[in-house]
N, C-alpha and C positions, 0 to 999 in steps of 0.2 A: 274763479270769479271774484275772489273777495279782494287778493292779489291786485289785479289788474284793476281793482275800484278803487281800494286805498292809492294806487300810483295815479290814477286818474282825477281821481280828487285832489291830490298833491298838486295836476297839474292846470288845476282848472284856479285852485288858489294861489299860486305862481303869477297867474295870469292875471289877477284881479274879481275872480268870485266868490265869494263869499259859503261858505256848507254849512248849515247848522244842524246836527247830530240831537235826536233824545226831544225832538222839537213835538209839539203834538198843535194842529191844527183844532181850535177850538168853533170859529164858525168862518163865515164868505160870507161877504158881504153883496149882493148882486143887483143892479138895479135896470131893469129888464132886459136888455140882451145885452149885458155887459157888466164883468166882475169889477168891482170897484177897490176892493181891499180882500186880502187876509188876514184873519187875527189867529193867531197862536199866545200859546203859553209862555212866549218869549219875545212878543210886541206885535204891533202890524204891518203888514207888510204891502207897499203900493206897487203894482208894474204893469209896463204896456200892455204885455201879454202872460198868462199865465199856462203852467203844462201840469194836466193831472195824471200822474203817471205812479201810483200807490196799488197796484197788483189785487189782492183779492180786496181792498179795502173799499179801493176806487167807489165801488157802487153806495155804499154807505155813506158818504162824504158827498156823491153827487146827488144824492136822492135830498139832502140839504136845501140843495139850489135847484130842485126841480127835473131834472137829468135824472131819467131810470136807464141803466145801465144793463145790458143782459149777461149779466156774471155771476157766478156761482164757484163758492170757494169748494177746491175739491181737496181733501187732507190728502197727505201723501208722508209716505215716511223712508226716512233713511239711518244707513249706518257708515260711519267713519273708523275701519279699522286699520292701524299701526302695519305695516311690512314690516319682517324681521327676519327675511331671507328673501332678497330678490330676486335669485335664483328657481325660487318655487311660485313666486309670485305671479299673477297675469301681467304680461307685456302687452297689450293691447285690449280696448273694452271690450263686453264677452256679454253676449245678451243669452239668457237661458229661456228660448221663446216656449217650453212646454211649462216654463216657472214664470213665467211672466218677471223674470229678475232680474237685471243690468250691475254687469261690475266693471266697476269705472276704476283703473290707475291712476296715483297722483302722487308720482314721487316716491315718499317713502309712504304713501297711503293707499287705502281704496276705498271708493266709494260704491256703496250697495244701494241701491234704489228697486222697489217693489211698493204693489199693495194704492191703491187710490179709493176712499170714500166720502161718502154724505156724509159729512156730521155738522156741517154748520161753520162755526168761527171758532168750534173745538179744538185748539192746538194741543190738548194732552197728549201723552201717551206710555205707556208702563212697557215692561221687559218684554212682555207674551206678545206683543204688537209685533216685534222684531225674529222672531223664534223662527218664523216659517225663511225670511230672506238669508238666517243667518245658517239654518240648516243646511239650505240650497247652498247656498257658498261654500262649507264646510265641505259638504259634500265631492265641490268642485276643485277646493284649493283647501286638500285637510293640514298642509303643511307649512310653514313661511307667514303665517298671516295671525298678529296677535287676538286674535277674538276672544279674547278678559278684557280687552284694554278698547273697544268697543264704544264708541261716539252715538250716541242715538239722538234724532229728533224727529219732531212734525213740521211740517208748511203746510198753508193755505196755498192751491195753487187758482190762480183768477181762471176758470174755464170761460168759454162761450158755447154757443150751440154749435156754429161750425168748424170752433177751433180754430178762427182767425181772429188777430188779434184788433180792436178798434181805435183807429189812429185818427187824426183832424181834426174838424170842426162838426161842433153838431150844433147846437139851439143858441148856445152866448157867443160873440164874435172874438174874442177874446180870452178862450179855453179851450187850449187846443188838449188833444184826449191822445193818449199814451201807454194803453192797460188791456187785460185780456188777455197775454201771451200765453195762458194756463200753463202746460209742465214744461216747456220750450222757452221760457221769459231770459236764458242767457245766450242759449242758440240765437234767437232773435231780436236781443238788446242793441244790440251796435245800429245795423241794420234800420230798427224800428224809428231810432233815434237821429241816424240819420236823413229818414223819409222825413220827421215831423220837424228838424229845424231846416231842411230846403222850404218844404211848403211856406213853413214862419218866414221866412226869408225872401219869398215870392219867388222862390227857383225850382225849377221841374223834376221833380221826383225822380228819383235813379232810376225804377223800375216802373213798370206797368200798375197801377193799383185797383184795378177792378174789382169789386165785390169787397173790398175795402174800404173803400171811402164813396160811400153811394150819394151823390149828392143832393136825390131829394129824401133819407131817408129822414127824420124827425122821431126817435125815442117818446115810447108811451110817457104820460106821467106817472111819477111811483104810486099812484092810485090804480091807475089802470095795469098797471104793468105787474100788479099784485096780482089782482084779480085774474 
């Protein structure tokens, strides 16, 4: 994923668009059904149409401009371990459905994936978080694989109730909505991206979008939606 975003980004700047990296969104400016500005910690920013597409964030930022969002960050955690015999190594990903554990190949890597909770906007995480995925894999692949040399992190992942992600238009005519993917957000990034610049474009969706794009639905306000 990161791979294919760095070349992708190369290729959007080639082209004539502009990325700005390390940017933090400070407010929106909205004047009733229509975004008028952004302002970041690196100037304002004006455009026809704008796309909110910030994964567990989203809902925080929309609740700003009146948008309650039904997302709920879920923590989730992984490990990045070194091959060092590819011969021992898994060729293919390998899901341990009584561990609930997914080992993912990647070259001279793997990536381990387990474990999803409540904790909020908690990105921590310490050694013992990782003990139970790194066991299970050990277990499975005790040989070929450096685990000292061990990459750990956390993410927020954006869930929904139904696990479908919320793409289009909802309350401003000029925000269109791109977030929700929860633990699926690269399975479903190309895809998602290319449903919401046809619609931007006035062109007919690839697919079917039912239960996706409801078009009377209208989001509580973050009052209600608390409550």
């Amino acid at each position: 994923a990161a791979k294919f975003t760095r070349a992708l980004a190369a290729i959007v700047e080639n082209r004539g668009g502009k990325i700005l990296t390390g940017t933090r969104i400070v407010g929106i400016e909205r004047r009733k059904e229509t975004i008028t500005k952004i302002v970041t910690d690196k100037g304002e920013f004006l455009a026809d149409t704008y796309v909110l597409c910030l994964g567990a964030e989203s809902p925080v930022l929309a609740r700003k401009i009146g948008l309650g969002l039904p997302i709920y960050p879920v923590k989730g955690y992984s490990m990045t371990i070194p091959i060092v015999d590819q011969a021992l190594a898994p060729k293919l990903p390998v899901i341990d459905e009584h561990n609930l554990v997914a080992i993912t190949p990647m070259g001279d890597r793997i990536r381990v994936t387990a474990t999803a909770e409540f904790a909020g906007y908690d990105r921590s995480h310490k050694p013992s978080d990782f003990a139970f995925m790194k066991r299970v894999t050990q277990d499975l692949f005790p040989r070929g694989i450096a685990f000292d040399r061990a990459e750990m992190r956390a993410c927020l992942r954006p869930m929904t109730p139904d696990n479908l992600p919320i793409l289009g238009l909802r309350d401003i005519r000029n925000l269109w909505l791109n977030t929700g993917h929860g633990h699926i957000g690269w399975t479903m990034a190309h895809g998602s991206a290319r449903i919401v610049a046809d619609l931007i474009a006035g062109r007919a969706a690839p697919i079917a979008l039912d239960g996706i794009l409801p078009t009377q639905a209208r989001f509580a306000e973050p009052s209600a939606a608390k409550a």
